[in-house]
C-alpha positions as CSV (number, residue, x, y, z in Angstrom):
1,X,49.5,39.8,111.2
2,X,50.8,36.3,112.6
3,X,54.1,35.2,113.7
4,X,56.3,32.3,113.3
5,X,57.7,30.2,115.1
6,X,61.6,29.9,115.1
7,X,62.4,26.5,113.8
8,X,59.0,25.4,111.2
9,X,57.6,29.2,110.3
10,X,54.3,27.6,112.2
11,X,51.7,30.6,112.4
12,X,51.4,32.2,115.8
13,X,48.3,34.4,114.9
14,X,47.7,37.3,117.3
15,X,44.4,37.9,119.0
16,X,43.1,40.5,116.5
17,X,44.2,38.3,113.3
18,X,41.9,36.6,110.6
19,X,43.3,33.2,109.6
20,X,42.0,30.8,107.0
21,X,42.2,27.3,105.8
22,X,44.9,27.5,103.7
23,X,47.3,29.0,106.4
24,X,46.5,25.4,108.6
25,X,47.1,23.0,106.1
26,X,50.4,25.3,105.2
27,X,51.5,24.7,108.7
28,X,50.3,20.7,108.9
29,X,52.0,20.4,105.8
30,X,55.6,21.7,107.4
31,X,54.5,19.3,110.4
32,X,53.9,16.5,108.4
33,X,57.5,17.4,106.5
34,X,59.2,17.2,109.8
35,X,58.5,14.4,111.6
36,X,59.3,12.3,107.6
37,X,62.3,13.5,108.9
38,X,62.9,12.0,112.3
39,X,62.9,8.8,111.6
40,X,59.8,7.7,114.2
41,X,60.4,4.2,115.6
42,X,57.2,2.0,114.8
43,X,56.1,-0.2,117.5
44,X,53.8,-2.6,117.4
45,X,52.8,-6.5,119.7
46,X,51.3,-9.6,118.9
47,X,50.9,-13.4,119.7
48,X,50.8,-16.6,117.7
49,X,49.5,-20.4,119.0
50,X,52.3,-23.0,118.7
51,X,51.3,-26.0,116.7
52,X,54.5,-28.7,117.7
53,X,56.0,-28.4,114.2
54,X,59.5,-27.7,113.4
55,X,62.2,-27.8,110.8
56,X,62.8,-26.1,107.6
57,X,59.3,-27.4,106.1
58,X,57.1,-25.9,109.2
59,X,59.0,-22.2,110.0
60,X,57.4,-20.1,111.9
61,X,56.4,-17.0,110.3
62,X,55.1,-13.7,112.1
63,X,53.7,-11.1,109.5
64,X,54.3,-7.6,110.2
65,X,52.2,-4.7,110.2
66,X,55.5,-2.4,108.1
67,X,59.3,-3.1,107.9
68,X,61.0,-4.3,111.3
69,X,64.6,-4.0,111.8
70,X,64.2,-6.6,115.1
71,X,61.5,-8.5,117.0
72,X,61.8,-8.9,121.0
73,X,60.0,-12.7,121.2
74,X,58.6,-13.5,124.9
75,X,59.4,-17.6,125.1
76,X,58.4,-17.5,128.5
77,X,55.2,-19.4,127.7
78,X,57.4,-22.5,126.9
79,X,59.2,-22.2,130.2
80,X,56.7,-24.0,132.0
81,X,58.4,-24.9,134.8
82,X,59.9,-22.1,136.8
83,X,58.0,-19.2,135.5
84,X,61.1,-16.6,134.7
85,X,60.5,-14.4,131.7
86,X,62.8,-15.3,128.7
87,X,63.0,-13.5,126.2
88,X,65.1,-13.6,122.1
89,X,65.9,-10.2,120.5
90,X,65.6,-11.1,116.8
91,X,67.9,-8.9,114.5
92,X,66.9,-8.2,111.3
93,X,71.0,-8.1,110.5
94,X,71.5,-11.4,112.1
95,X,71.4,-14.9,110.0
96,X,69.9,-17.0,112.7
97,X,70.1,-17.5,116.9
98,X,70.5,-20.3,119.1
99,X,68.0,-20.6,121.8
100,X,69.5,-21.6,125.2
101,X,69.7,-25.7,126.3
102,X,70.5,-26.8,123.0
103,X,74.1,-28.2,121.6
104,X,73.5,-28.7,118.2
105,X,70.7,-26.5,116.3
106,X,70.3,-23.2,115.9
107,X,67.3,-21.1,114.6
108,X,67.7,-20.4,110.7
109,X,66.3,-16.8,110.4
110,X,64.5,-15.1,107.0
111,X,63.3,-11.2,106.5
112,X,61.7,-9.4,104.6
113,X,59.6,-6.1,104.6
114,X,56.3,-7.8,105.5
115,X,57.4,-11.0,107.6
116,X,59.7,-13.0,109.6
117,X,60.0,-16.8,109.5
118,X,62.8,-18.9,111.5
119,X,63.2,-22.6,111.7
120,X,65.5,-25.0,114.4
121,X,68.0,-26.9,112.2
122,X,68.4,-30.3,114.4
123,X,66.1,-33.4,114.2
124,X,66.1,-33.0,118.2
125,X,62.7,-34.6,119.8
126,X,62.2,-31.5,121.6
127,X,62.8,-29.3,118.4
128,X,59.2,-27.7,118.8
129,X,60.2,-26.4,122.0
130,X,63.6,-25.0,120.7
131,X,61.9,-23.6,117.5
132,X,59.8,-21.9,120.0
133,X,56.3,-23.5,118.8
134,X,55.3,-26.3,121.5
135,X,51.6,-27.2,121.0
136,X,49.3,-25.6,123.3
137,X,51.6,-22.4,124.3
138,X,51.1,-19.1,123.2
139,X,53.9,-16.8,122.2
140,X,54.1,-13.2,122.4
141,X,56.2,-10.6,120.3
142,X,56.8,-6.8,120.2
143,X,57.6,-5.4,116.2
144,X,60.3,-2.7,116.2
145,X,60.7,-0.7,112.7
């Protein structure tokens, strides 16, 4: 006859014992239960092409693979100059973020479960680069839900 474990009451068959079907999907079952549970942190990366529009009429929108609660966005492509990695956490709590340089805009943020769209407030000539969509860069991102 099998054992179980401590925590789950997974089988443990013993050398000698029969098992069946039933007594595996029982156990993946109480698997699948538990790890519900945890909580697992979803991961997940991707990229867009920036197209040198800004503003409230041309956001930038990334769609996401399930329900993110922030987005790490890699604005090192429109750095061109000294190379450094730079880098925005996106919050989903936070309203908007101000990207470094820049006096009067700040980037207007909107969530929900399948996407993320931000746009840069000011009329600034460089606003494409401050919205983070200059033309000809490509931007990277990592999802966390």
């Amino acid at each position: 006859m099998a054992n179980y474990t401590k925590h789950y009451q997974l089988h443990q068959w013993e050398p000698g014992d029969a098992f069946l079907r039933t007594d595996f999907n029982e156990d993946l079952e109480k698997i699948d239960a538990a790890l519900e549970d945890k909580g697992n942190c979803r991961i997940a990366t991707g990229s867009y092409a920036g197209t040198g529009e800004y503003g409230k009429a041309h956001p930038n929108t990334i769609q996401l693979p399930f329900p993110a609660q922030m987005i790490l966005l890699d604005v090192s492509a429109s750095k061109h100059y000294n190379g450094i990695p730079e880098y925005y956490i996106l919050f989903r709590q936070a309203p908007s973020f101000i990207p470094d340089e820049t006096l009067n805009g700040s980037n207007m943020l909107t969530w929900n479960d399948s996407s993320v769209s931000w746009y840069y407030t000011d009329s600034h000539p460089d606003g494409a680069l401050y919205q983070f969509n200059k033309t000809g860069r490509t931007y990277h991102y990592t999802v966390i839900g």
